[in-house]
N, C-alpha and C positions, 0 to 999 in steps of 0.2 A: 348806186347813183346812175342814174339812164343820163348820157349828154346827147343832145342832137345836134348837127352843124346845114347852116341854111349855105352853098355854095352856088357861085353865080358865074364861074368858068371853070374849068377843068384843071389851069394851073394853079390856082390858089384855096390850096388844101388848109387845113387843118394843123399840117407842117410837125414839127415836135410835141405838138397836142397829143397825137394820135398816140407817141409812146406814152406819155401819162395817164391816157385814160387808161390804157391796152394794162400799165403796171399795177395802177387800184383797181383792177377789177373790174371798171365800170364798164356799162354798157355803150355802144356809141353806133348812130344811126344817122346817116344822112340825107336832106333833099337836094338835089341837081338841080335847081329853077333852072337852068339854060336846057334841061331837055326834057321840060314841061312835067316833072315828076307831083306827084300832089303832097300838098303837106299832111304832115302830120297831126293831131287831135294832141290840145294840150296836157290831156291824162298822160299822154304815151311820155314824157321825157322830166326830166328835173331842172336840167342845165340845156339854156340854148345860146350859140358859138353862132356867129352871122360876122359871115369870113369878106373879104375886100373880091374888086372885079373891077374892071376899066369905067364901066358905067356909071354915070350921074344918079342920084337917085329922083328927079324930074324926068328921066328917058324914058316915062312909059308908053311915050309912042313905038319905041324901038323893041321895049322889053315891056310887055305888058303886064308879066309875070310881078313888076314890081309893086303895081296898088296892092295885089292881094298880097305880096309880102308884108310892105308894112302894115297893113290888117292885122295880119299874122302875131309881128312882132308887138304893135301897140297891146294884144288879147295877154300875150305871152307876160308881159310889164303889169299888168291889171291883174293877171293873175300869181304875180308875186313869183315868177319864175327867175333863176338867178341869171342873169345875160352877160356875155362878155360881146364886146363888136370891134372889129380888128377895119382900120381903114375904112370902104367902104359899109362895112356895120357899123362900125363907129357913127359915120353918117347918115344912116338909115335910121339908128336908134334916136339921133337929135333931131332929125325932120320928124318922127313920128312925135317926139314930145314939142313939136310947135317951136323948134329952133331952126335960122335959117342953115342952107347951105348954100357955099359958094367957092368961085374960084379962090385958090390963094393968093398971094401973090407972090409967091414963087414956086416954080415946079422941083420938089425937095426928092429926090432918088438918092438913095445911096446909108454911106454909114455918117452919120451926127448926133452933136449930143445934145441932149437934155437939158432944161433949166427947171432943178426943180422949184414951185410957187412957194413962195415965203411964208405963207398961211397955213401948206398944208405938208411942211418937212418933214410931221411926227405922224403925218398916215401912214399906216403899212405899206400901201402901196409905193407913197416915196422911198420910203426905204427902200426898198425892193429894188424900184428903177435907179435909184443912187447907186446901187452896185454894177453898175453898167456906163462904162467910159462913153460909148456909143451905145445908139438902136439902128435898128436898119428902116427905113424911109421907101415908099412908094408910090407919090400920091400927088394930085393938080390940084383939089378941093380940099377945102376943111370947112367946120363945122363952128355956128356960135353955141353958146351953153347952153343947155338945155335949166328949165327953172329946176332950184332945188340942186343943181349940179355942184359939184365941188373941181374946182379948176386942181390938177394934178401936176402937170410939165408943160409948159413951152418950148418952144426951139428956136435958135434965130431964124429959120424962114418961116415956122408957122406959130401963130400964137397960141392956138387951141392946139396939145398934142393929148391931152389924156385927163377926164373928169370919172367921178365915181358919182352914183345918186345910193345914197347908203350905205350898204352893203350887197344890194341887189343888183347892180349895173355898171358895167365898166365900159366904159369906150375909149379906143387907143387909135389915133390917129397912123403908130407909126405899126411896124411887126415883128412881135416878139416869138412867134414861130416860126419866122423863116428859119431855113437849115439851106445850106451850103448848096441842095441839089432842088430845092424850091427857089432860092435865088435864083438859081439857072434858068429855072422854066418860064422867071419873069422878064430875063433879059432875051431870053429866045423871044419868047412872045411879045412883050413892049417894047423891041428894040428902038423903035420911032420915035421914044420920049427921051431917045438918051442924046439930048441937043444942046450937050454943052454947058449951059446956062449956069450960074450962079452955085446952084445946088444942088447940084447934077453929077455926079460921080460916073466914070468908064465902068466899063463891065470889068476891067482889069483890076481898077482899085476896089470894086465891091467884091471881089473874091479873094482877094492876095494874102488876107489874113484869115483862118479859120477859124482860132480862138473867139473870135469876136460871136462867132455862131452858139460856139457852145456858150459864151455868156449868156448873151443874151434868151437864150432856150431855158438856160437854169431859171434865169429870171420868169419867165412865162409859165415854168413849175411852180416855183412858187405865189405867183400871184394868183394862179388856178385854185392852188391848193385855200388860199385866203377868201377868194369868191365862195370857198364851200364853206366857209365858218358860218 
């Protein structure tokens, strides 16, 4: 299994992924859009991972690199390739299928939990996220549903947190590969979003507990492993 991951800053990796692919064997190959690297040809990969980044996905005055990603990604969806989109993929995957994005209305940082959709208790994927007290949260926008989507979790601050279209596409608002030392590099780097507000957790209370990492990681094992059925 070849995965490729599209990544749009330097601190937000691939996270506990990287041990899962590295453990089955698979292949994993990344592009850097933030230092203009070229993408890949959809022959080269099986699985594509389009990871979050501070930017909007309308910023292509700032970040040009993003028309020709969702190109990318729309060719990727057409071609039946399996997607996972974390935060800002999340949101890149519902603008390319004709879903708006927009501010939320509240800025959601930290550890919360899930509400999972009453419709859709008996998907795998709820299951999965039901074993999980909390997710970890990093994000100003969310996404409406893309057509054909299936609404997964809400959260009290965000209404859209996670749809699936089949079996082919997973978008997750929140992340379930952060680990304990990728937490860090977003509190170093986003320190300016951490204002308090509502939904807004200290850098003190998003690291105090550990376990919560390795849940949630378990949970991101297995829902990878479910993307591959």
């Amino acid at each position: 299994m070849r995965v490729h991951s599209l990544q749009h800053v330097p601190f937000e990796d691939i996270g506990s992924l990287n041990r899962d692919i590295q453990e089955r064997g698979f292949s994993l190959s990344s592009t850097h859009l933030y230092r203009g690297e070229s993408l890949p040809t959809l022959e080269s990969f099986d699985v594509l991972v389009v990871m979050g980044g501070p930017m909007g996905v309308y910023d292509e005055d700032v970040y040009p690199w993003l028309t020709i990603e969702k190109e990318f990604i729309a060719s990727a969806i057409t071609a039946g390739k399996k997607i996972l989109g974390i935060c800002l993929g999340a949101q890149l995957i519902a603008c390319v299928l004709n879903a708006k994005v927009t501010r939320n209305p509240h800025r959601e940082i930290g550890w919360f939990p899930l509400n999972i959709s009453a419709n859709a208790s008996d998907h795998p994927i709820a299951k999965i996220l039901a074993t999980c007290s909390n997710v970890f949260h990093w994000h100003g926008d969310t996404f409406e549903l893309p057509a054909h989507a299936q609404l997964i979790a809400s959260s009290a601050a965000c209404k859209h947190q996670a749809f699936v279209i089949k079996n082919q596409i997973y978008g997750f608002q929140f992340h379930l590969e952060v680990t304990e030392s990728s937490a860090n590099a977003l509190i170093q780097n986003c320190a300016d979003e951490l204002d308090n507000s509502e939904f807004v957790q200290t850098a003190t209370e998003m690291l105090k507990d550990k376990q919560q990492f390795n849940a949630i990681n378990t949970a991101m094992s297995e829902i990878f492993i479910q993307l591959l059925k």
